[in-house]
C-alpha positions as CSV (number, residue, x, y, z in Angstrom):
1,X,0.7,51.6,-16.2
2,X,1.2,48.5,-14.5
3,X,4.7,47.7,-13.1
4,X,7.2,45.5,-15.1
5,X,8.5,42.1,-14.0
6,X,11.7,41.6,-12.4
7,X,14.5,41.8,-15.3
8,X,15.3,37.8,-14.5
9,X,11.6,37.1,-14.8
10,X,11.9,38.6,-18.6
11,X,14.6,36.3,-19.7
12,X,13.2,32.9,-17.8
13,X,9.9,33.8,-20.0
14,X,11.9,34.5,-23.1
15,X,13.7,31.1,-22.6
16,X,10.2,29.2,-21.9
17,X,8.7,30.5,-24.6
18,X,11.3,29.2,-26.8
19,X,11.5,25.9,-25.2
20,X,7.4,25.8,-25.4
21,X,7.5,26.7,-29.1
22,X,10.4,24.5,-30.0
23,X,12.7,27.1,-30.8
24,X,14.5,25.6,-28.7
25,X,14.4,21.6,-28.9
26,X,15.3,19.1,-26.9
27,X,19.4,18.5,-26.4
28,X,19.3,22.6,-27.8
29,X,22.2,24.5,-26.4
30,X,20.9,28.1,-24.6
31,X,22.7,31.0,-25.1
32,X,25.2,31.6,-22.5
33,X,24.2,33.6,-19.3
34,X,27.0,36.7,-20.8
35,X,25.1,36.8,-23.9
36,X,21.3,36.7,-22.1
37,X,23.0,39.7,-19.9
38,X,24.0,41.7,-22.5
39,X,21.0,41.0,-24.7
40,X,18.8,41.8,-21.3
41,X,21.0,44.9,-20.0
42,X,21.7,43.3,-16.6
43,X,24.4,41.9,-14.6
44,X,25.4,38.1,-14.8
45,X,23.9,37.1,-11.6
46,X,20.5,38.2,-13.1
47,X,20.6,35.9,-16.2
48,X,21.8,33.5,-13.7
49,X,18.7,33.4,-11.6
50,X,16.7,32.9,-14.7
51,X,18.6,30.2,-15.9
52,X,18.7,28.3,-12.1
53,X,15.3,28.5,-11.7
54,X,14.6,26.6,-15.0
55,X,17.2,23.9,-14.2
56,X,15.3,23.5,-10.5
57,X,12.5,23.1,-12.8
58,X,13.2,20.6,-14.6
59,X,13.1,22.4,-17.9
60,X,17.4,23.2,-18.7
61,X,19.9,20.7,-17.6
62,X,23.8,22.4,-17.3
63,X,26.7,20.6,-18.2
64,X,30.1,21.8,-16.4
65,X,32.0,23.2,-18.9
66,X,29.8,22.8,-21.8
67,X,27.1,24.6,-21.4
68,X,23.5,24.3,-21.0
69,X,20.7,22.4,-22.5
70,X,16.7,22.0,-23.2
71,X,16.3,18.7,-21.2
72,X,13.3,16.6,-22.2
73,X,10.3,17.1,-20.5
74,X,8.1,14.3,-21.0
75,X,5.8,13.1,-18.6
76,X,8.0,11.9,-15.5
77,X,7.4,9.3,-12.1
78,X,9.5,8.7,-9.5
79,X,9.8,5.1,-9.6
80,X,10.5,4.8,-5.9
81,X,7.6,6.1,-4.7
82,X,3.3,6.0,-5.8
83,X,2.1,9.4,-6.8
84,X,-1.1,10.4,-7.8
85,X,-1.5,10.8,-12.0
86,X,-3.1,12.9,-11.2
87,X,-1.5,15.3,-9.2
88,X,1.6,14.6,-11.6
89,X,0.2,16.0,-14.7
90,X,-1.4,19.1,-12.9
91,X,2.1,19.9,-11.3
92,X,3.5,20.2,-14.5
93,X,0.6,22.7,-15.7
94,X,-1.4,20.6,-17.4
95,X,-4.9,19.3,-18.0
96,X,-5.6,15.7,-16.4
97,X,-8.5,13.5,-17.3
98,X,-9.3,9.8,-17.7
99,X,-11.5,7.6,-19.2
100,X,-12.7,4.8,-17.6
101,X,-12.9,1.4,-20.0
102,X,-14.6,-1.3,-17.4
103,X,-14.8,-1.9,-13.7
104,X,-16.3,-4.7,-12.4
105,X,-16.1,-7.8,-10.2
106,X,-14.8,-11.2,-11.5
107,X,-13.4,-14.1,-10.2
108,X,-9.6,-14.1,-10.1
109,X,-8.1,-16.8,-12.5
110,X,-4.7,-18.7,-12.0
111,X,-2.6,-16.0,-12.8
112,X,-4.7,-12.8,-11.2
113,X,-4.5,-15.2,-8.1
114,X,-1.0,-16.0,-8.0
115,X,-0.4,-12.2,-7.9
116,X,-2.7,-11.4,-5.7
117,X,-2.0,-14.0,-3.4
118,X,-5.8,-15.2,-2.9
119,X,-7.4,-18.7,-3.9
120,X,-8.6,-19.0,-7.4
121,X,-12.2,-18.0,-7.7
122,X,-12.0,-15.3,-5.5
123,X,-13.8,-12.2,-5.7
124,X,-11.6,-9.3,-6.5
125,X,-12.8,-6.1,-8.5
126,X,-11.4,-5.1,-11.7
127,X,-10.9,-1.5,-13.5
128,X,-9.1,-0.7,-16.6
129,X,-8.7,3.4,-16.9
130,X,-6.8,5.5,-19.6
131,X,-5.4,8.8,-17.9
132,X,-4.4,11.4,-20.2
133,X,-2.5,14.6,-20.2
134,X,-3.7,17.8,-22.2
135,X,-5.8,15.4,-23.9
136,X,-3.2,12.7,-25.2
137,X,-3.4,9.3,-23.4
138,X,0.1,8.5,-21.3
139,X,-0.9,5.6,-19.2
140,X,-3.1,2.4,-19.6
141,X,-4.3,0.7,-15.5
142,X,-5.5,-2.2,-15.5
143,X,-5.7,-3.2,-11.7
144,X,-7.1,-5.9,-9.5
145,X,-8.3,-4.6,-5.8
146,X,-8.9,-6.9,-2.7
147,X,-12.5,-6.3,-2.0
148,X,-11.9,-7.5,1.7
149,X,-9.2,-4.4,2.1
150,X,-11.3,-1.7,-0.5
151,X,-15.0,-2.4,-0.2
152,X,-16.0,0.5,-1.7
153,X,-13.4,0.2,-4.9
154,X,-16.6,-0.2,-7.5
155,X,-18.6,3.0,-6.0
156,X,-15.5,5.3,-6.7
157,X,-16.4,8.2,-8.9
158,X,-12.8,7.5,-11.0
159,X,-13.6,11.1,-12.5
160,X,-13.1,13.1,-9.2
161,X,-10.8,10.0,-7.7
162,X,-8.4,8.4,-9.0
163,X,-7.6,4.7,-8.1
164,X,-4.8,5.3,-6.4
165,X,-6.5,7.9,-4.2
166,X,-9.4,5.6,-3.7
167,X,-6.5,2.7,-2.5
168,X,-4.8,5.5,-0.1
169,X,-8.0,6.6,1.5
170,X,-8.9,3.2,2.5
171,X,-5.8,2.0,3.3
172,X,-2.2,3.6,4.1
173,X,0.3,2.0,1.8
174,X,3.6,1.3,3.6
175,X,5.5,-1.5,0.5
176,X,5.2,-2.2,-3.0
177,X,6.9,-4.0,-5.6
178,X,7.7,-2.8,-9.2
179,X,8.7,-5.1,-11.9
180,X,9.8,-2.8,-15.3
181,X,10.1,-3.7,-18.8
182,X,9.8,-2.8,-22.6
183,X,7.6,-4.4,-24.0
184,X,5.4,-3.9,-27.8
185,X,1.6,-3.4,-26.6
186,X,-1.3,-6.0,-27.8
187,X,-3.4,-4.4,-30.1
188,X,-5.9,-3.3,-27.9
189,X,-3.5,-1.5,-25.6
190,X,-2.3,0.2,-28.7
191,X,-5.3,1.1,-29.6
192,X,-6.4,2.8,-26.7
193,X,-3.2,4.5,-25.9
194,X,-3.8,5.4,-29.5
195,X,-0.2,4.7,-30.8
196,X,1.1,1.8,-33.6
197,X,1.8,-1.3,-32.5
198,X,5.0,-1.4,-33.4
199,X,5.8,1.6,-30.4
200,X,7.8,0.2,-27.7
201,X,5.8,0.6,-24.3
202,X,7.2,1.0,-20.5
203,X,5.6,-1.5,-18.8
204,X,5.5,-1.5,-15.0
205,X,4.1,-4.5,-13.0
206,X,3.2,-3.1,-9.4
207,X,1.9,-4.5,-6.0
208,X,1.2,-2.9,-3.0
209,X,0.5,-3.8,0.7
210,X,-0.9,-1.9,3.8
211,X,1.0,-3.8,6.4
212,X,0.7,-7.3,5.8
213,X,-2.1,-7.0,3.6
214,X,-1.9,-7.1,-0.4
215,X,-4.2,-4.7,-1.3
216,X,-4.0,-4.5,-4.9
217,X,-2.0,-5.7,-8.1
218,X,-1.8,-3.3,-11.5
219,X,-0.3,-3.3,-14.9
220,X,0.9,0.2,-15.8
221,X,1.6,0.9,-19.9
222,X,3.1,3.9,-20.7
223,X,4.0,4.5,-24.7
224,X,7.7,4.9,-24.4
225,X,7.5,8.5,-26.2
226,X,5.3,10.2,-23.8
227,X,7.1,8.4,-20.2
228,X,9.9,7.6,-18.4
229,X,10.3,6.9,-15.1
230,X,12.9,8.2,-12.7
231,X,14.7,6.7,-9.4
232,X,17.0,7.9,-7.0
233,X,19.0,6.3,-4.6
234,X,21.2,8.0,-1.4
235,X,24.6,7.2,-0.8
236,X,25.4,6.2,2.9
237,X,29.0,7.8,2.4
């Protein structure tokens, strides 16, 4: 008979599984850790541990003097920094994959050269990739990627790589810049993120340098359902 799981194990599963089932909803208040203790037969501290670990988490949020709630977990960035999709979705336990729309090499127009800060007519490669999470599309890339600095951009299998990880193997990124807005998608944005077009997006305008080198230019869309982006900032006091 195999051995049972720590008591605080039992009721951090019995919590999840409501959460995951939607017992539990999102804003839903838990039962208190007294109640989980007497339900569970063990001490306060126990319940405790099981309800700590799902705040750490990211799955319960407490609120002094209130109590504690089912926070929403959809898919999350730090806004500060540039993460992998890739690795984001699989730390949360799920399934990445993408689909890859075009990539190609064009010459950069007025606009595409303005951001990029290159001459118009330039050369610059081109990709436009859906990544999704257990199936369901959460991000639309279109970027633009300085041949001169990625030479090897258009040979990237984007089904083992991603184009971020392509971007960081070539070069180290040290800045960026993000520009963040709502915004409706066109129609087909909206179609590929397969949403209505009436769904307000999170749209995320970034560029990034290696030194003093501009490397690339995106545009991020993110149905505003399925994202949301987070920052942080430390106090000097």
């Amino acid at each position: 008979m195999g051995r049972q799981p720590p008591r605080y194990q039992q009721i951090k599963q019995y919590l999840l599984d409501n959460i995951q089932t939607g017992h539990f909803p999102v804003d839903h208040k838990i039962p208190p850790e007294e109640q989980l203790a007497v339900t569970f037969g063990v001490s306060r501290m126990t319940a405790n541990k099981a309800i700590r670990d799902l705040v750490q988490e990211g799955y319960l949020v407490r609120q002094s003097g209130i109590g504690t709630f089912v926070t929403d977990r959809r898919s999350e960035s730090p806004l500060a920094e540039i993460n992998n999709i890739a690795d984001e979705v699989r730390s949360r336990g799920h399934e990445y994959a993408n689909r890859v729309v075009s990539c190609e090499a064009l010459n950069a127009d007025d606009e595409i050269a303005l951001r990029m800060g290159v001459r118009i007519g330039t050369r610059l490669f081109h990709s436009i990739l859906i990544h999704l999470e257990n199936g369901q599309p959460i991000q639309l890339e279109e970027r633009y990627v300085n041949p001169r600095w990625v030479p090897g951009y258009l040979e990237a299998d984007f089904n083992r790589q991603t184009p971020n990880e392509v971007l960081v193997a070539a070069c180290p990124i040290t800045d960026m810049e993000h520009v963040v807005e709502a915004v409706l998608p066109e129609a087909g944005a909206a179609e590929w993120l397969e949403i209505d077009a009436a769904l307000p997006c999170l749209s995320v305008r970034r560029r990034t340098w290696s030194g003093d080198r501009l490397i690339s230019y995106a545009h991020l869309l993110h149905p505003g359902d399925r994202y949301k982006l987070r920052t942080m900032a430390r106090s000097n006091t």
